[in-house]
N, C-alpha and C positions, 0 to 999 in steps of 0.2 A: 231329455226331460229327467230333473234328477225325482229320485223316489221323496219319500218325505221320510224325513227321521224317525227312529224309533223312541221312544222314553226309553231312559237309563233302567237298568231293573232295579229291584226296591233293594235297598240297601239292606243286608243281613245285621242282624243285631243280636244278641247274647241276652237284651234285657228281659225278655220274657221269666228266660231260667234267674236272673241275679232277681226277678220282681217276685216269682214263688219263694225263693228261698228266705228275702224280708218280709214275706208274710211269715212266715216260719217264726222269722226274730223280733215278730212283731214290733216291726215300727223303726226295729235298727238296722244301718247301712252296712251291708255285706262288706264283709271284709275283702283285703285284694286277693285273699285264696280262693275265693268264692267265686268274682269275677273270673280268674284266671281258670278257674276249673269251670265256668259256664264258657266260654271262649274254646275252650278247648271240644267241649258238647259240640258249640258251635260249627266247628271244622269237621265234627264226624266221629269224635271219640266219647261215644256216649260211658262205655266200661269207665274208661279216664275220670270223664268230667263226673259219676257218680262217687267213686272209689276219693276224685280229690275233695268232694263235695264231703262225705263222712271223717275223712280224714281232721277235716275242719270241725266238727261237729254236729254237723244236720243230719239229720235223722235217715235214714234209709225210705223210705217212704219219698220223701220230701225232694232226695236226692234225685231218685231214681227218676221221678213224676219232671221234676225240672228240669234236668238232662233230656227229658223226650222232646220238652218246649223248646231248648236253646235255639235248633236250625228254624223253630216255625216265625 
């Protein structure tokens, strides 16, 4: 008797962190430093992905908050 399959787990996404941050730019799409430094959140580098996040211009705050979202 075979078991029954499991469902895939949910797929990990960055959008959370790139979606606080265009609230930040109200209404403008994050640039690819932005993605590339929430992507980075995502894997576990939260220092990273706030440090790349400021680097770009988002505010400290903003950064920091949306680096905690990127893995959820």
């Amino acid at each position: 008797m075979a078991w029954p399959s499991r469902p895939p787990p949910p797929k990990r996404t960055s959008r959370p962190c790139i979606n606080q941050v265009e609230r930040e730019l109200q209404g403008g799409e994050a640039p690819d430093s932005v993605r590339m430094a929430c992507y980075v959140g995502l894997s576990g580098g939260h220092d990273e992905c706030a440090s790349g996040l400021t680097a770009g211009g988002v505010t400290d705050g903003t950064a920091v908050s949306a680096c905690r979202v990127a893995p959820k």
